[in-house]
N, C-alpha and C positions, 0 to 999 in steps of 0.2 A: 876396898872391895875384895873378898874372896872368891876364887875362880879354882875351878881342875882342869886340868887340860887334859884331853882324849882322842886316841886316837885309832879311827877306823882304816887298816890298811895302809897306815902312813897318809891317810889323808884326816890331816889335825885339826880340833877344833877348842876353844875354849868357854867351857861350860858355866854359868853363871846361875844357882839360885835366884830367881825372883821376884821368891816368897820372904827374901832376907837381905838380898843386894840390893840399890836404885842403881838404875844407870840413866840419867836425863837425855842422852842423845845417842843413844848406838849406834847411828848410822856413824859417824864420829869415832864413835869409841870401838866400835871393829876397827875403822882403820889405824889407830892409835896401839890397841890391842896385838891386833895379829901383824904388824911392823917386826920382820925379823932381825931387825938391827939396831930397834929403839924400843921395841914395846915384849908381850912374852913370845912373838910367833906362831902363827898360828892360819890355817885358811880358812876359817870363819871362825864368828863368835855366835853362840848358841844360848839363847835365855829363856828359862824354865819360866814359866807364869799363870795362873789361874785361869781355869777354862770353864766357861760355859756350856759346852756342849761334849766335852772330854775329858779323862782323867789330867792333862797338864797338856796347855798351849806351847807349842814348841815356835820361839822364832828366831831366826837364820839371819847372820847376815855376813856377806863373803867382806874376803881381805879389805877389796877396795870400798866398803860401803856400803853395798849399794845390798839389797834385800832379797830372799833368796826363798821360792816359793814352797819348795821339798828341797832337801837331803837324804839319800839314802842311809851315808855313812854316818852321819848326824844321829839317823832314828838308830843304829842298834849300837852309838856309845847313851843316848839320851837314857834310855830304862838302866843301864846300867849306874849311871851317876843318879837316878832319881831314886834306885833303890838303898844307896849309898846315904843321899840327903835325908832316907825318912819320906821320901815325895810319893812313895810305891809301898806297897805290901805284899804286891802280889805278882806272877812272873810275868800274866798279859797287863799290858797298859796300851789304852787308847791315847793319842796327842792329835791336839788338833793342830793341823797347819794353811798355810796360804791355799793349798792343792787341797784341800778339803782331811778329814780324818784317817787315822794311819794306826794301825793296830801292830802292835810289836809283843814280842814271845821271849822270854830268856830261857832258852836251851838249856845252857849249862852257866853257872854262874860263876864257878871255877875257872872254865876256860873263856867265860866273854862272849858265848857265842849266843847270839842273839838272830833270830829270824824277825821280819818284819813282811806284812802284806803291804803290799807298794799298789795295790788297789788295778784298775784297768786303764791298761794304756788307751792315749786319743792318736789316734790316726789322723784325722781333718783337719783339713788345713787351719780352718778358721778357730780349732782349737790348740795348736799348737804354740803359737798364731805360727804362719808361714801366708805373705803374700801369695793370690790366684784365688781361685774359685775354694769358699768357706767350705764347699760342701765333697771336694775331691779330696785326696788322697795325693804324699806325696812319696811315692816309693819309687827308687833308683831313679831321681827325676834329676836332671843338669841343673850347674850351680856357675855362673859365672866369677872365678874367685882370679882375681890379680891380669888378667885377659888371659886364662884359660880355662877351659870347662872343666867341672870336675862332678862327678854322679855321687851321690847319695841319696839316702832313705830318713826324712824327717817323723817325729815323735815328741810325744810330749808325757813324759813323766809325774804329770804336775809342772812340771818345766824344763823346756823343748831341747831337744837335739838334733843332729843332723850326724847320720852315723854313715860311714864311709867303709868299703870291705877295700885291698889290699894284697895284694901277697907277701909283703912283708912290712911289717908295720914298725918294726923297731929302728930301720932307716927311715921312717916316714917324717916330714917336714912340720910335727906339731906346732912348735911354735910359731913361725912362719905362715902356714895354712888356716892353723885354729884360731890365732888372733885376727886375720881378714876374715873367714868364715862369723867368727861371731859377730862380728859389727859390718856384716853381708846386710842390702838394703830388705831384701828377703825377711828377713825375720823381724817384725816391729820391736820385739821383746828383745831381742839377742838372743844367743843359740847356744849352748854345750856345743865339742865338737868331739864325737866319738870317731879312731882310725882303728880299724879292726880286720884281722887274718882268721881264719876259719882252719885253724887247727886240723878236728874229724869233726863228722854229726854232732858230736858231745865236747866240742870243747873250743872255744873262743880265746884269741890273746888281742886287749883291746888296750890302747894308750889314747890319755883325754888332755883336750884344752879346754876348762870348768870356765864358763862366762863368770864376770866378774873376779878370777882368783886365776887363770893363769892352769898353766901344766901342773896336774898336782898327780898325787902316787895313786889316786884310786875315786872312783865314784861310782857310786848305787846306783843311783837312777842311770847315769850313761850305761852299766853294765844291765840294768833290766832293758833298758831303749836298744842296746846292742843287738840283745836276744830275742825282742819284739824284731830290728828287722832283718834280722837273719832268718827267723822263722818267715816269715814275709817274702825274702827273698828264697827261699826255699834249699836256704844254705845248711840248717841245724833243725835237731830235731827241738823239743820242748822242756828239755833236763838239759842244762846245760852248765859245765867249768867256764867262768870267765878269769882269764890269766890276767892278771891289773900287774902293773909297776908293785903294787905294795903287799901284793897277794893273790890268794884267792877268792871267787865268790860262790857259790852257789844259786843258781836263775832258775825258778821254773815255773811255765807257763802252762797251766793246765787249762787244756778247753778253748784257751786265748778268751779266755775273762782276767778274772786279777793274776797279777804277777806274785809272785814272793823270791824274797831275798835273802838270804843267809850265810854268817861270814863273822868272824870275831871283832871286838874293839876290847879297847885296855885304855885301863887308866895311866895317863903319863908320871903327872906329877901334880900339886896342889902348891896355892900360893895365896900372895895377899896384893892387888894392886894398890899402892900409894898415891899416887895422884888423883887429881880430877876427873869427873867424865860428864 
């Protein structure tokens, strides 16, 4: 099987053709794949495939297996490799995914930078999912994690977060916090866990625990979710620098309709898997 690997802000993925690869069991063969000591490494595996309703179905699946509804970082290495494959001609490409359809831009093709509309964030609970009333709202609401409380602002991207503000986030207890917060009884689905310091009006530094994958260097949808509740909590204005471990993003929410997201990816390297899948 031929693959490339890519990667958005140091959060890596490996991209599979299709329209030319099988792969019988992905949920399998992510974790076989993105194994950094047995397989290429990687925090998800991304497979291109025929769409119905879209220029190419985008589908996701983290480290551990398990299947992964949107990806930010995913959609603005995806047009880059699909224009690579011959899967694209042109700079916008629609993909369809779990979270419904996602419209992606290549900026500059030179430099990788790719915007993507990340569509309108869910607020309610009941779409988030987040346990309590389907039809409330759950913004700076108590979190019982480890027997202490701890406040944040839930969202859902396509798939949900739980974003936390801080004064200083770079001593914050991600792996510790973000691995109980995810598999927190609160969220049926499991949660992203975004820890985030508010820089000025304009500018965000946020480090993530990604459900399913662990601390990784950067995520899209946690950095729109961040900006969703920053703006909510009345922290930022609607332009906003999110400072990620792997870089930077560009967020903005105009209107507080659709989000959009903007920020480089590159091609790693290209290979060939020999074994099974």
């Amino acid at each position: 099987m031929k693959f490339t690997k890519y990667s958005g802000l140091g959060n890596d993925f490996i991209l599979v053709n299709g329209f030319k690869e099988k792969i019988q069991n992905p949920f399998s063969a992510a974790q076989k794949l993105c194994d950094r000591h047995l397989g290429i490494g990687a925090d998800g595996l991304v497979l291109l495939l025929p769409s119905q309703t879209a220029d190419l179905c985008m589908k996701i699946f983290n480290s551990d297996g398990s299947e992964a509804e949107m990806c930010g970082n995913a959609s603005r290495c995806v047009p880059l490799f699909a224009m690579k494959e011959g899967l694209a001609k042109q700079n916008v490409l629609t993909l369809e995914t779990l979270a419904g359809p996602i419209r992606t831009e290549i900026k500059d093709l030179q430099l990788g930078l790719v915007s993507v509309d990340m569509g309108i964030p869910r607020l309610l609970r009941g779409q988030i999912p987040m346990t309590g009333d389907p039809t409330d709202t759950a913004v700076d609401v108590p979190l019982e994690v480890g027997g202490a409380i701890r406040y944040g602002t839930a969202v859902s991207m396509g798939n949900p977060h739980f974003v936390m503000f801080a004064p200083d986030v770079e001593h914050a207890q991600v792996r510790e916090l973000g691995s109980l917060i995810e598999k927190n009884p609160a969220f049926p689905a499991k949660t992203n866990v975004e820890f985030v310091s508010v820089i000025d009006p304009q500018t965000l530094r946020m480090r993530v625990w990604e459900r399913g994958a662990g601390i990784t260097r950067a995520c899209g949808t946690g950095a729109c979710a961040s900006v969703v509740a920053a703006v909510i909590n009345g922290k930022t204005g609607r332009r906003v620098t999110v400072k990620l471990d792997g870089g930077d993003l560009l967020i903005e929410w105009p209107e507080q309709k659709n989000i959009f997201m903007t920020g480089p990816a590159e091609e790693i390297f290209e290979g060939e898997w020999k074994n099974a899948l």
